[in-house]
N, C-alpha and C positions, 0 to 999 in steps of 0.2 A: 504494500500500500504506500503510496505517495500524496505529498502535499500539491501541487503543481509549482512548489517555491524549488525554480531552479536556481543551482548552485554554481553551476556555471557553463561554459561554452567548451566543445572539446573537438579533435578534430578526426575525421577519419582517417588510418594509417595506412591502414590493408584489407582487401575486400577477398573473401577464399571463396567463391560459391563450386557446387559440387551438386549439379542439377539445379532445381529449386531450391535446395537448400544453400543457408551462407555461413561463413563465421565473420564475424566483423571487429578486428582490431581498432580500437580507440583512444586515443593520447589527452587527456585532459586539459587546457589550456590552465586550468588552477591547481593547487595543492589539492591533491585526490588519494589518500593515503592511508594504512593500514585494510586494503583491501579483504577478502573473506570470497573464499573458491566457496562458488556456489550462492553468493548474496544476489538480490535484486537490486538493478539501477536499471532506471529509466534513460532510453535514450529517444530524445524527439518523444516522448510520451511512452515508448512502448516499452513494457518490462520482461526485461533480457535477465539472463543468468552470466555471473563471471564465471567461465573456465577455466582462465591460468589469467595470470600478470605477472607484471614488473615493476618498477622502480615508476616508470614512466607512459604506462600503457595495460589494457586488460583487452583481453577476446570474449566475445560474447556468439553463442548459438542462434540464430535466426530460424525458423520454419519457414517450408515455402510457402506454409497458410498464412505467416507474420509480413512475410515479404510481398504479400498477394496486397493486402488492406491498407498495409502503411505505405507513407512515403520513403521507407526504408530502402525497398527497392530501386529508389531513384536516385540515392546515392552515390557518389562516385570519390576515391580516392582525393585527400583536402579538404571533402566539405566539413559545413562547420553541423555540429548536433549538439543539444542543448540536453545537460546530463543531471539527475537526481538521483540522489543514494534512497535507501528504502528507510519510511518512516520508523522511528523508534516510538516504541510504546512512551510515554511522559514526552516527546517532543512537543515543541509549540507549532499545532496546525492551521499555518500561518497563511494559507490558501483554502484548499476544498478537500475531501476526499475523493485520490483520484487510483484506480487498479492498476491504469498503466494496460489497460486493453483496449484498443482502438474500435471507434465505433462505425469510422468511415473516415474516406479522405473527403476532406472543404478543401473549394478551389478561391484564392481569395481573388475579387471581382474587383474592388475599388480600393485607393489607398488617400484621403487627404487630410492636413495637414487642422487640428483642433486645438489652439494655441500651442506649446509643446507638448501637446499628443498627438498621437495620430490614429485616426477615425479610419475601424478596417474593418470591410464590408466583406462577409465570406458566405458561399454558397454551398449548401449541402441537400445531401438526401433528402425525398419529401417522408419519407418514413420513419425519421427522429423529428420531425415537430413537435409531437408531444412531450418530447422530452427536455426541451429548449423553452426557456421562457424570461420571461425580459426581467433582469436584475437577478436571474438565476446566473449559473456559476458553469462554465466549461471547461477544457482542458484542447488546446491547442498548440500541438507539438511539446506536449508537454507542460505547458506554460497555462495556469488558473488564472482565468481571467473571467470577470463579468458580464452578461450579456447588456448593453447597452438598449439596443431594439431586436426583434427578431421578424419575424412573418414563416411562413410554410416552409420554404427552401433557401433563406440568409438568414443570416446572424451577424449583430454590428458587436465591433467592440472595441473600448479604446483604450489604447497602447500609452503608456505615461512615461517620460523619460527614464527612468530607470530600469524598466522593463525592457528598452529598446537596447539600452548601451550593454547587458547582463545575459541576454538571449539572440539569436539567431533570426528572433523578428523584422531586426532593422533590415537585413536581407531579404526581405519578403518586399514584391512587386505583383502587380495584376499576371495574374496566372498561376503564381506558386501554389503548390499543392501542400497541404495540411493536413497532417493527423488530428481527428477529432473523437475526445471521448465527451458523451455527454454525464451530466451528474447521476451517480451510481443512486443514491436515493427516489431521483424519477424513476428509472427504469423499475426500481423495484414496484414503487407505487402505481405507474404501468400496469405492471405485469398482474398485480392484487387485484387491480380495476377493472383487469381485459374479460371476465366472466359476464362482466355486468355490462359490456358493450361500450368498453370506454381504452378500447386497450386491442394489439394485435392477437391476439390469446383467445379474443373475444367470443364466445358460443352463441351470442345475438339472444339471449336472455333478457328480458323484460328490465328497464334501471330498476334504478331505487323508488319502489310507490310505497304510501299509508299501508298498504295490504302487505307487502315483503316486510316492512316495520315490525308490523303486528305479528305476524308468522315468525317471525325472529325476536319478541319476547320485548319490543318497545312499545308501549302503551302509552296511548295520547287520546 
């Protein structure tokens, strides 16, 4: 589990793939230290395992179902990815909580300038709407940030100087594609809903009437 508070910016070293599947060596641009074979860091959002390291760098396993969803696959030797070590129980959760499971890639549409923010307009699947809701909480490329507006298929959000100079955002122009996880609490409440025809799960079951109330032991 991750906060979306990343820690910092790191670079691609060496990319191994072996079919669909990859390993992905990664150099940290920050003090990244005391590693653990076998921990979760998030890289661009998506939660990878350490397999070996060094002083200077760790290898991380990809699936070619990871590589399929994320912009991970679009990678290339240099680029920059935006890296979170894995929440500690008593940590301050200084963001959202985020699994580090990607829920689709957003392609970001527009970029302009909101006194030193900047206002970034991203398009996604119409089948997470439900889960997206304005002054609710995302997780793109890793990085927890607010939903400013939304509608069916965008999502606005704005970028604050420091978020820009610490992440991999500032590189972001109309087209760049994004990892998007939406908040792990909607989905749930999603998913509890979908019987009742509020949700993809959904059986087209009659809502919530006076008469299911009452069937169910509330009396009015």
């Amino acid at each position: 589990m991750f906060t979306g508070i990343v820690q910092g910016v790191g670079t691609v070293a060496d990319i191994a793939r072996h079919g669909g599947e990859t390993r992905l060596t990664l150099s940290p641009r920050f003090s990244l230290t005391d590693y653990v074979r076998g921990e979760s860091i998030a890289v661009n959002g998506v939660c990878l395992t350490v397999e070996s390291f060094s002083s200077g760098a760790f290898t991380a396993y990809a699936s070619a179902e990871t590589m399929t969803v994320s912009n991970l696959g679009l990678l290339r030797p240099g680029a920059p990815v935006n890296l979170e070590r894995a929440l500690r129980l008593g940590d301050r959760l200084g963001g959202h909580l985020v699994s580090g499971h990607v829920d689709a890639l957003a392609t970001v549409r527009s970029i302009r300038q909101a006194g030193e923010s900047r206002l970034c307009r991203l398009e996604f699947p119409v089948r997470l709407a439900a889960q997206i809701i304005p002054k609710g909480s995302v997780a793109l490329d890793g990085v927890s940030l607010t939903v400013n507006d939304c509608g069916q298929d965008y999502l606005e959000v704005n970028v604050i100087p420091a978020t820009q100079g610490e992440t991999t955002i500032s590189g972001w122009t109309p087209g760049t594609r994004v990892n998007l996880e939406t908040d792990v609490i909607g989905k749930y409440v999603e998913r509890m809903l979908g019987p009742w025809g509020a949700g993809p799960d959904s059986t087209r079951r009659p809502g919530i009437t006076p008469d299911f109330l009452r069937e169910h032991g509330f009396g009015f």
